[in-house]
N, CA and C atoms as an extended XYZ file, in Angstrom:
444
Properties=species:S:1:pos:R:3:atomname:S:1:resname:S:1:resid:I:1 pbc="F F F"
N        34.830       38.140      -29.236 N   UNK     1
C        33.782       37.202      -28.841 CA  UNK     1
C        32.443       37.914      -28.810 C   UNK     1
N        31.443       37.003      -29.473 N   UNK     2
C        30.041       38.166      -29.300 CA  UNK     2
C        29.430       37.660      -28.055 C   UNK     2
N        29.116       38.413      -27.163 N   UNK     3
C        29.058       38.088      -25.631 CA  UNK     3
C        27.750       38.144      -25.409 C   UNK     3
N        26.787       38.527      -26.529 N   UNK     4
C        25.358       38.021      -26.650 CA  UNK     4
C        24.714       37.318      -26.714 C   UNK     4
N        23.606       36.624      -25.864 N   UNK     5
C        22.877       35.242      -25.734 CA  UNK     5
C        22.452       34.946      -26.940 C   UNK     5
N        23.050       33.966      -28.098 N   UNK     6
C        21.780       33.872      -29.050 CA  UNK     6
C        21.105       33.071      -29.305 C   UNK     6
N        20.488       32.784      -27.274 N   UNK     7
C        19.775       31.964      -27.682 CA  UNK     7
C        18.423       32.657      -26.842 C   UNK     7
N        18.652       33.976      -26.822 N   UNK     8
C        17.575       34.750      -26.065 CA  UNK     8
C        16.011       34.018      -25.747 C   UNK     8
N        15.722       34.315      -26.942 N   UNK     9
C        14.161       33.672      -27.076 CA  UNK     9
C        13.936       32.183      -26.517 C   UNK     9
N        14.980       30.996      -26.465 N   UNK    10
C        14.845       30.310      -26.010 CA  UNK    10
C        15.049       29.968      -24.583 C   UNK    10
N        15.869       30.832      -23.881 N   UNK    11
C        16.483       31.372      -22.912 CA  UNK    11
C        15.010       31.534      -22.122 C   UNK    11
N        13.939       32.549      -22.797 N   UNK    12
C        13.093       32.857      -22.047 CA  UNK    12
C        11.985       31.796      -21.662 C   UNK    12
N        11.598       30.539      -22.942 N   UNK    13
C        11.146       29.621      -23.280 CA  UNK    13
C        11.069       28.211      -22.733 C   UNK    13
N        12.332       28.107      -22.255 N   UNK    14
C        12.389       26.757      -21.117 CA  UNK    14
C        14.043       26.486      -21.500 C   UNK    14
N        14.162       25.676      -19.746 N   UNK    15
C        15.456       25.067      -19.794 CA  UNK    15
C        16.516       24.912      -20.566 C   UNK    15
N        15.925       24.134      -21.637 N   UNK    16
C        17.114       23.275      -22.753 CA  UNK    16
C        17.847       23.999      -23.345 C   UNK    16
N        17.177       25.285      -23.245 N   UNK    17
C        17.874       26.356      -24.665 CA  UNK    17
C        18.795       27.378      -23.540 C   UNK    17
N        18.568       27.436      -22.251 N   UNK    18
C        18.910       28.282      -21.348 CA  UNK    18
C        20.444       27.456      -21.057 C   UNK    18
N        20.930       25.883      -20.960 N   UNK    19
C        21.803       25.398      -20.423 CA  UNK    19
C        22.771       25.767      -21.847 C   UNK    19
N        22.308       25.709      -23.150 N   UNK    20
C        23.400       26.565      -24.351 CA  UNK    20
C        23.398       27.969      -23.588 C   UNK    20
N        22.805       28.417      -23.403 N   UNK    21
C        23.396       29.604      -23.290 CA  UNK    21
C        23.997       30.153      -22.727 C   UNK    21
N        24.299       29.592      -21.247 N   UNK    22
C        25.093       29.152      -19.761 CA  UNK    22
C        26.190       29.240      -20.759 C   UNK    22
N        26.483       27.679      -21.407 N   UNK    23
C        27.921       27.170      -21.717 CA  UNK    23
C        28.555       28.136      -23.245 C   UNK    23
N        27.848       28.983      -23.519 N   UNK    24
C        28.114       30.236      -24.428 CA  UNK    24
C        29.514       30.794      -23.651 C   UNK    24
N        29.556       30.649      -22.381 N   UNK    25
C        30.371       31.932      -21.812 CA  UNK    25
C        31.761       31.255      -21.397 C   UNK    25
N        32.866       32.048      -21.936 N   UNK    26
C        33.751       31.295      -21.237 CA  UNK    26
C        34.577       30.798      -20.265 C   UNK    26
N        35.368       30.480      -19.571 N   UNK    27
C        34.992       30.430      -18.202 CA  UNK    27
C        35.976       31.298      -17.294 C   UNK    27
N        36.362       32.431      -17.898 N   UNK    28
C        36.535       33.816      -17.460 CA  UNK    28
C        35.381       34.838      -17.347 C   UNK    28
N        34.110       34.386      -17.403 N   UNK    29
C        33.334       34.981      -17.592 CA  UNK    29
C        32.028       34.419      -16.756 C   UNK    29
N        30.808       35.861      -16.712 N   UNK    30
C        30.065       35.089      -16.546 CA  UNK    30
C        28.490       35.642      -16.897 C   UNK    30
N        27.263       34.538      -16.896 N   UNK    31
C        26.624       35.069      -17.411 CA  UNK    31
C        25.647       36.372      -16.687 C   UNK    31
N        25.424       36.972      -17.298 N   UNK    32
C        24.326       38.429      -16.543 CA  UNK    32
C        22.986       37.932      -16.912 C   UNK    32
N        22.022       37.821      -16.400 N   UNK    33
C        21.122       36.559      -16.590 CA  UNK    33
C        19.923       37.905      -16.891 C   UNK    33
N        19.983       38.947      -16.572 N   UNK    34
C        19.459       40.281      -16.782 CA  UNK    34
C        19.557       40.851      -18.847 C   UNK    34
N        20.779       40.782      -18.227 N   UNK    35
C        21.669       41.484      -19.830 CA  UNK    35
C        21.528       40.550      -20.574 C   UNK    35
N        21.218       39.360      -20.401 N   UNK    36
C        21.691       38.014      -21.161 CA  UNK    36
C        23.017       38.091      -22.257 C   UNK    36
N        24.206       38.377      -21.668 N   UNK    37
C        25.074       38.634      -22.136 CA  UNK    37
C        25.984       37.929      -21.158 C   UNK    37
N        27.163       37.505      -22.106 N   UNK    38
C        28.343       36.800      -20.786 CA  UNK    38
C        29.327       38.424      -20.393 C   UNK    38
N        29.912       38.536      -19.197 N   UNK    39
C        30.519       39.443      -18.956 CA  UNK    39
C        32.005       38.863      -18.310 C   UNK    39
N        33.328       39.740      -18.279 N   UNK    40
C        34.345       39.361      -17.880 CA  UNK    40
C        34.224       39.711      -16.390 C   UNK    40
N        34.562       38.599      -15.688 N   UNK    41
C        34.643       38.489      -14.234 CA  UNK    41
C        35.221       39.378      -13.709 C   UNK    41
N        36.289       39.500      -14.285 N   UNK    42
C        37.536       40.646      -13.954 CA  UNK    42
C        36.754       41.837      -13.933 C   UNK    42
N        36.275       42.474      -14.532 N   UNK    43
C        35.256       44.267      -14.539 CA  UNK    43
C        34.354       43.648      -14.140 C   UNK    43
N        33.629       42.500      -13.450 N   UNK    44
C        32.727       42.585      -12.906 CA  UNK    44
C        31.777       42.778      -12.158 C   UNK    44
N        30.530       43.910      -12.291 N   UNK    45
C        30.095       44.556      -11.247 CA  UNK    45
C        30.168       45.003      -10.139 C   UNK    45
N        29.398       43.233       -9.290 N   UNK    46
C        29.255       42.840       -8.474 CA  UNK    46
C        30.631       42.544       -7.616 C   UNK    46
N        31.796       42.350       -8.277 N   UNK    47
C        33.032       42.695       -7.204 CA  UNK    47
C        33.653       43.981       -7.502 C   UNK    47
N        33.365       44.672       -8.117 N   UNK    48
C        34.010       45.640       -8.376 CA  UNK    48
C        33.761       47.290       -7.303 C   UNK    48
N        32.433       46.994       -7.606 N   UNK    49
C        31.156       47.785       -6.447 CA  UNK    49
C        30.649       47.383       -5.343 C   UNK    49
N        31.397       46.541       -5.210 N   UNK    50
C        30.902       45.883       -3.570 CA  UNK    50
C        30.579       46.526       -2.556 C   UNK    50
N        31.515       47.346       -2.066 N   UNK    51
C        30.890       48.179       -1.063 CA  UNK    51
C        30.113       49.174       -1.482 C   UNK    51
N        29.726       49.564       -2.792 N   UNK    52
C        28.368       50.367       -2.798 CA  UNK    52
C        27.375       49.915       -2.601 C   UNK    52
N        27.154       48.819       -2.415 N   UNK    53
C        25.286       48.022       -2.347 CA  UNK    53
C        25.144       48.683       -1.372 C   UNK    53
N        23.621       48.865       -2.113 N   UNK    54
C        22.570       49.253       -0.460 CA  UNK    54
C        21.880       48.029       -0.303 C   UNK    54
N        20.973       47.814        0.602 N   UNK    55
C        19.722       47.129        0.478 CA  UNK    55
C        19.323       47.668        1.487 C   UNK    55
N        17.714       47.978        0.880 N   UNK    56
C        16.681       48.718        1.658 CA  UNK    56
C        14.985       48.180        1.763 C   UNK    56
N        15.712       46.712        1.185 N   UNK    57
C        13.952       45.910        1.082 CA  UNK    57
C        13.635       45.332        2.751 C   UNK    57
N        12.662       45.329        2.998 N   UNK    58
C        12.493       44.618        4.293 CA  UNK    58
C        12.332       42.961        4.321 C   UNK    58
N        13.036       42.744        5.165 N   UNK    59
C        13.355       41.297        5.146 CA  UNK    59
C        12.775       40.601        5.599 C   UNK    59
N        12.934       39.184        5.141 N   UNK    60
C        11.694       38.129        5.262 CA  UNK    60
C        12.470       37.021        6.250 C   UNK    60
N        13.756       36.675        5.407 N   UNK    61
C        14.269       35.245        6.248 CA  UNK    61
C        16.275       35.539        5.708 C   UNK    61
N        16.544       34.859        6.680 N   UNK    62
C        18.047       35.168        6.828 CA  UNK    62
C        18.626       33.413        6.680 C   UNK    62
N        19.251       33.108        5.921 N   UNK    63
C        19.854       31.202        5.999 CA  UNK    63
C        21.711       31.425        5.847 C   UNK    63
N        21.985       30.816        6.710 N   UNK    64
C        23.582       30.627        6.449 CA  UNK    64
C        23.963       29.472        5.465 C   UNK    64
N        24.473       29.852        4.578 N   UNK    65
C        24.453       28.894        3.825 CA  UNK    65
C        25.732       28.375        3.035 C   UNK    65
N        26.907       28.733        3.915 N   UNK    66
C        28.100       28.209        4.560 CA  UNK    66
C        28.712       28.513        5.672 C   UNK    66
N        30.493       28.152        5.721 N   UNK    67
C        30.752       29.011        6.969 CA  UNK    67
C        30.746       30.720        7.437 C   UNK    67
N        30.763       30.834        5.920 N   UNK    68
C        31.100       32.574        5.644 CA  UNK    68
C        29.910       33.651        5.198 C   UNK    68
N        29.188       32.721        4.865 N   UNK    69
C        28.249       33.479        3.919 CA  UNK    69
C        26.994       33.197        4.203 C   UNK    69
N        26.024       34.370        4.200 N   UNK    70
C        24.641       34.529        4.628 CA  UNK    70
C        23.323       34.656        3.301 C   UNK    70
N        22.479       34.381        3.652 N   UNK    71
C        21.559       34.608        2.169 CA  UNK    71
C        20.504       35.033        2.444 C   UNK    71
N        20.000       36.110        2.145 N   UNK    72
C        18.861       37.608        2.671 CA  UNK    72
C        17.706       37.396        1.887 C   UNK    72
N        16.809       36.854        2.258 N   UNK    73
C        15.706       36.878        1.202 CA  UNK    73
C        14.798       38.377        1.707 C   UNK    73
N        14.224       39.241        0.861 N   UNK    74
C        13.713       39.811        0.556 CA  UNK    74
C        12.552       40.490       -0.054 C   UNK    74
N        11.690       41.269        0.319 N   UNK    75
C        10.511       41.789       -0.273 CA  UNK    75
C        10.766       41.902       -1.675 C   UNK    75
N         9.506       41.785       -2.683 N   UNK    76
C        10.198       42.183       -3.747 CA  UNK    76
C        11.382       40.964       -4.710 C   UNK    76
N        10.877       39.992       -4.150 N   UNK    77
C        12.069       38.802       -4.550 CA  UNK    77
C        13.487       39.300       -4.957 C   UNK    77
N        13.900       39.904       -3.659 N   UNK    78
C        15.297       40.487       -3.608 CA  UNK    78
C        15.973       39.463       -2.969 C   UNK    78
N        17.177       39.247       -3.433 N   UNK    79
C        18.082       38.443       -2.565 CA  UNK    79
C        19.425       38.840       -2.304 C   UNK    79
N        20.283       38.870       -1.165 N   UNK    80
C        21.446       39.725       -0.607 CA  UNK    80
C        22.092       38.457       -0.248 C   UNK    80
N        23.620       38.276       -0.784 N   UNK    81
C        24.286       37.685       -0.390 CA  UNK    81
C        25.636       37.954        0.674 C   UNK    81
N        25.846       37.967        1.502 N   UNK    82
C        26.664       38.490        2.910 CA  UNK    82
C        27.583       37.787        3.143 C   UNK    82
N        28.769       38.212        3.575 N   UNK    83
C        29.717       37.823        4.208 CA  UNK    83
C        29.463       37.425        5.741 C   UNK    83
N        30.529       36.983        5.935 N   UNK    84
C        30.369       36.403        7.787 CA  UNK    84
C        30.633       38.030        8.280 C   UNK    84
N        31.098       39.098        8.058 N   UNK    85
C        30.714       40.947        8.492 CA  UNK    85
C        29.477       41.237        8.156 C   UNK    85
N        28.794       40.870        7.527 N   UNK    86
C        27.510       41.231        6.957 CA  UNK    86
C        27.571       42.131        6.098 C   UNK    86
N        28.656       42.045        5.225 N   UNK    87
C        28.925       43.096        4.320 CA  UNK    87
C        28.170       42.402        2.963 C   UNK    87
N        27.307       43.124        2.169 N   UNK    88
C        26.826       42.487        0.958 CA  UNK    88
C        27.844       42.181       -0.187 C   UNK    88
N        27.572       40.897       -0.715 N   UNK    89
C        28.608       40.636       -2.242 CA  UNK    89
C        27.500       40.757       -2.895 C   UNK    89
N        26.609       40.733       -3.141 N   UNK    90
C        25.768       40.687       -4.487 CA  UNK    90
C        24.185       40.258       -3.992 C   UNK    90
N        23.635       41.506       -4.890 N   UNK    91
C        22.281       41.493       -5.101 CA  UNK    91
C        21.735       41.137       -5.828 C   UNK    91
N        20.594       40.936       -5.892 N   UNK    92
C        19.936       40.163       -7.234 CA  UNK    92
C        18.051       40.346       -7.173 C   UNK    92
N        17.655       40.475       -8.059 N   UNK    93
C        16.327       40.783       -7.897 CA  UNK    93
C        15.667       39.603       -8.701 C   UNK    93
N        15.178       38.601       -8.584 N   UNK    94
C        14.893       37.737       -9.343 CA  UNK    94
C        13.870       37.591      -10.398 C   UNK    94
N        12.816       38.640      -10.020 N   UNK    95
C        12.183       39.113      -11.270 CA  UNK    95
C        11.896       40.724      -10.986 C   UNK    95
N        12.287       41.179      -11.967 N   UNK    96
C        11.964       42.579      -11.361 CA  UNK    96
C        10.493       43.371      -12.632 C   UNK    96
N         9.819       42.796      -11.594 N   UNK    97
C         7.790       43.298      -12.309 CA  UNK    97
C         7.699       44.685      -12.112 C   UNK    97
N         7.463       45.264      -12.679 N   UNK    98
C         7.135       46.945      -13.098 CA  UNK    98
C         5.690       46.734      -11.807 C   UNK    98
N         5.014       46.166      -12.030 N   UNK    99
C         3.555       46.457      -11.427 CA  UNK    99
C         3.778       45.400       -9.951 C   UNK    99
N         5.154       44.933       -9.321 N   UNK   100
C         5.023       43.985       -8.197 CA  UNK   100
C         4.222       44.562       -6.803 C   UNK   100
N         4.516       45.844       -6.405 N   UNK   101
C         3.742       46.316       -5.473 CA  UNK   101
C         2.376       46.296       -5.383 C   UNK   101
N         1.998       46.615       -7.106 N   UNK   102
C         0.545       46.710       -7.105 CA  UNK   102
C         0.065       45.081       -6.745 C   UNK   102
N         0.864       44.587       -7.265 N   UNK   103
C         0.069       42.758       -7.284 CA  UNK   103
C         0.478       42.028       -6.306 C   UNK   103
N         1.297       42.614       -5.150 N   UNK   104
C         1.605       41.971       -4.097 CA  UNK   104
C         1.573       42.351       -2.475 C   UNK   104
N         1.573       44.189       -3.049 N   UNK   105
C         1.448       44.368       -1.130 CA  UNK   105
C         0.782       45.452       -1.069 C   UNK   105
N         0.315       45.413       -0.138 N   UNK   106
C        -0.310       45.827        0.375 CA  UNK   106
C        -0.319       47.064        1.767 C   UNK   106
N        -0.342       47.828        1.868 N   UNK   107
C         0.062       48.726        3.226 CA  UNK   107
C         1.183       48.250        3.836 C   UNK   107
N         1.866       48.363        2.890 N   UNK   108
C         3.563       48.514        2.905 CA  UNK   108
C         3.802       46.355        3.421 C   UNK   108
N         3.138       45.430        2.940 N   UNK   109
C         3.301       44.447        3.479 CA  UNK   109
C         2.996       43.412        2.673 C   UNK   109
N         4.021       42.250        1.847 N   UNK   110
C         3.803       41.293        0.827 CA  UNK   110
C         2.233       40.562        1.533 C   UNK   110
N         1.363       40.403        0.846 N   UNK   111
C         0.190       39.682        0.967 CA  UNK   111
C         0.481       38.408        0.976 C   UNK   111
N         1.146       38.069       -0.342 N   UNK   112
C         1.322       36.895       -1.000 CA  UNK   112
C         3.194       36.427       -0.979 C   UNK   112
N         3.814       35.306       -0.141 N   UNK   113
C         4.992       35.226        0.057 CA  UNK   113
C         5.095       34.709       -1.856 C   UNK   113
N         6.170       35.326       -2.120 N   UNK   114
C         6.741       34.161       -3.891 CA  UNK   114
C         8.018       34.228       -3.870 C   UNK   114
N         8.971       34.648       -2.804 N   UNK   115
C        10.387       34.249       -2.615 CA  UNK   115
C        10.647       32.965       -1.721 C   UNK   115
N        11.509       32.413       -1.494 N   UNK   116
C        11.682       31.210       -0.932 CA  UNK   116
C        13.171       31.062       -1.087 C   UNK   116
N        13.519       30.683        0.162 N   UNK   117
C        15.081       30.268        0.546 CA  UNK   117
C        15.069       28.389        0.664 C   UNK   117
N        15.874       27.339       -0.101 N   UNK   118
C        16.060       26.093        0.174 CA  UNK   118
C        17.504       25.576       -0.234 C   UNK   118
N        18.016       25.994        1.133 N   UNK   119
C        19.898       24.992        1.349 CA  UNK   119
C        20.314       26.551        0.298 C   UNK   119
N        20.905       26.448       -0.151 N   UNK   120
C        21.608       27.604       -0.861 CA  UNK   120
C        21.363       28.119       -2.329 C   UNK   120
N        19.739       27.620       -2.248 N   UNK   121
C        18.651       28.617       -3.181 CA  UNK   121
C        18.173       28.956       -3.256 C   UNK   121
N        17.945       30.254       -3.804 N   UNK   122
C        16.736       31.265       -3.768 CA  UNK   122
C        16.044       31.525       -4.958 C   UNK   122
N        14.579       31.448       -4.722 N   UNK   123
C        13.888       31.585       -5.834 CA  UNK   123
C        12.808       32.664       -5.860 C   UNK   123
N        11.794       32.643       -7.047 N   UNK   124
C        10.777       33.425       -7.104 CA  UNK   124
C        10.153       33.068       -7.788 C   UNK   124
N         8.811       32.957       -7.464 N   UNK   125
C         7.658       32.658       -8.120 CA  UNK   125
C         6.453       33.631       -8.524 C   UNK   125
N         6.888       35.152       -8.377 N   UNK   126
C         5.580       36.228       -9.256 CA  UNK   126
C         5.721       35.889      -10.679 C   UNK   126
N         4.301       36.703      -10.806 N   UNK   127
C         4.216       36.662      -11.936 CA  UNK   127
C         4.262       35.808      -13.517 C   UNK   127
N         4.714       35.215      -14.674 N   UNK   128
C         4.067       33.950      -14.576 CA  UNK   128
C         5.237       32.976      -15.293 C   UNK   128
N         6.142       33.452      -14.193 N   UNK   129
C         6.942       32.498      -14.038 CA  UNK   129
C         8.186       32.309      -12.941 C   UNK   129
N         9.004       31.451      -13.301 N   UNK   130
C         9.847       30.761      -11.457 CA  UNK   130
C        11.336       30.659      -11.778 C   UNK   130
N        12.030       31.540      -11.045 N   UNK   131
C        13.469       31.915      -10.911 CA  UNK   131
C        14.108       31.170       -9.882 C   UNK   131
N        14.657       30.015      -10.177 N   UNK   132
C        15.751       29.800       -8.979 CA  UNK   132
C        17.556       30.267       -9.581 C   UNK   132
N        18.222       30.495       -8.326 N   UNK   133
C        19.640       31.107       -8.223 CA  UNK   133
C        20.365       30.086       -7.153 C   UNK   133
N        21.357       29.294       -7.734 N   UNK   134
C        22.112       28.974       -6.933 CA  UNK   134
C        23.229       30.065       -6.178 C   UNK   134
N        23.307       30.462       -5.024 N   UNK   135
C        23.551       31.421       -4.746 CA  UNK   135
C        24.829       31.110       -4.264 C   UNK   135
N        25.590       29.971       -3.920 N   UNK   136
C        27.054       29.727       -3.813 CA  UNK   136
C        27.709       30.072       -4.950 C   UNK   136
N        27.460       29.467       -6.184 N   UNK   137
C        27.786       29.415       -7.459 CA  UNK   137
C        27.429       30.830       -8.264 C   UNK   137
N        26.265       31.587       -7.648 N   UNK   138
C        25.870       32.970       -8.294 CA  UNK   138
C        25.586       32.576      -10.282 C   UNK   138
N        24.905       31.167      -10.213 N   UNK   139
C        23.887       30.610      -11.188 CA  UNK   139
C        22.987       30.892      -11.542 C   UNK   139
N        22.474       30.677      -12.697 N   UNK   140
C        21.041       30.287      -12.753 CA  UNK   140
C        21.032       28.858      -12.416 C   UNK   140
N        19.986       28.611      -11.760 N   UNK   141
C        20.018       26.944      -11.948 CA  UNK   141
C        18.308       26.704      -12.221 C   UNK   141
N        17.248       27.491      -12.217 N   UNK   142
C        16.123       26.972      -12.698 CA  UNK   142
C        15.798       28.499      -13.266 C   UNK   142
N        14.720       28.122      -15.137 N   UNK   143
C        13.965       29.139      -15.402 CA  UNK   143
C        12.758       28.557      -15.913 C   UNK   143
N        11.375       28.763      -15.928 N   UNK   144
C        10.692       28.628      -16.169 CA  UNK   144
C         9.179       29.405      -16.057 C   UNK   144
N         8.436       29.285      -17.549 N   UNK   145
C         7.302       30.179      -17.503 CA  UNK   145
C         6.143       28.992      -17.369 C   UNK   145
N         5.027       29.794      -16.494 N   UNK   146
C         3.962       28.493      -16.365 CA  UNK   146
C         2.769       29.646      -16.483 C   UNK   146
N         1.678       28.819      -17.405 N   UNK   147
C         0.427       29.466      -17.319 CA  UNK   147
C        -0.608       28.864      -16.834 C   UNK   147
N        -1.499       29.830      -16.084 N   UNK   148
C        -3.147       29.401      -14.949 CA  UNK   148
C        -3.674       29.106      -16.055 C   UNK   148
């Protein structure tokens, strides 16, 4: 199976071309929204390395967003997903900007909030464009680029 998005460019471009590329993967799999590649669940990372996560961003807002599970929003549009131990399952950086410090904080402190927690999604809005993650499902569920 070629486990490569090919629908990259559209992927980056808007929606329509992003929901092919979702259903590219099969459903032993899933997509790396980073790699834009589908990966097998089974070797997958994020359960595999579980107890290695760190997280060391300073935190903004904490939402329970079932019985078990917690959702960490983060400096840096980091997001930490937790068990009812507070043990992390999966991290996620929703855009990760080479220059975010410079364009956002300030003496060690976001100026400008662009993460946001709503019911069991987390998003991000730097830079010039908007990441939402369904974070039950560990989705994409919104991508989009917008220009000033």
């Amino acid at each position: 199976m070629d486990n490569v998005c090919s629908y990259f460019n559209g992927f980056i471009q808007g929606t329509s071309n992003l929901e092919k590329c979702q259903k590219e993967c099969q459903p032993t799999f899933y997509q790396n929204m980073e790699a834009q590649t589908c990966e097998d669940t089974i070797s997958c990372i994020q359960i595999q390395e579980s107890k290695r996560f760190s997280f060391e961003k300073r935190v903004i807002e904490v939402q329970q967003i079932n019985q078990n599970q917690y959702l960490v929003e983060a400096y840096g549009c980091t997001f930490a997903l937790l068990d009812q131990n507070w043990n992390i399952i999966n991290v996620q950086v929703l855009q990760n900007l080479e220059n975010y410090n410079d364009l956002y904080v300030v003496n060690g402190y976001e100026i400008q909030r662009n993460s946001f927690i709503v019911g069991d999604q987390g998003g991000c809005s730097a830079g010039s464009k908007i990441v939402v993650v369904n974070f039950k499902t560990l989705e994409l569920s919104h991508a989009d680029r917008f220009f000033w």
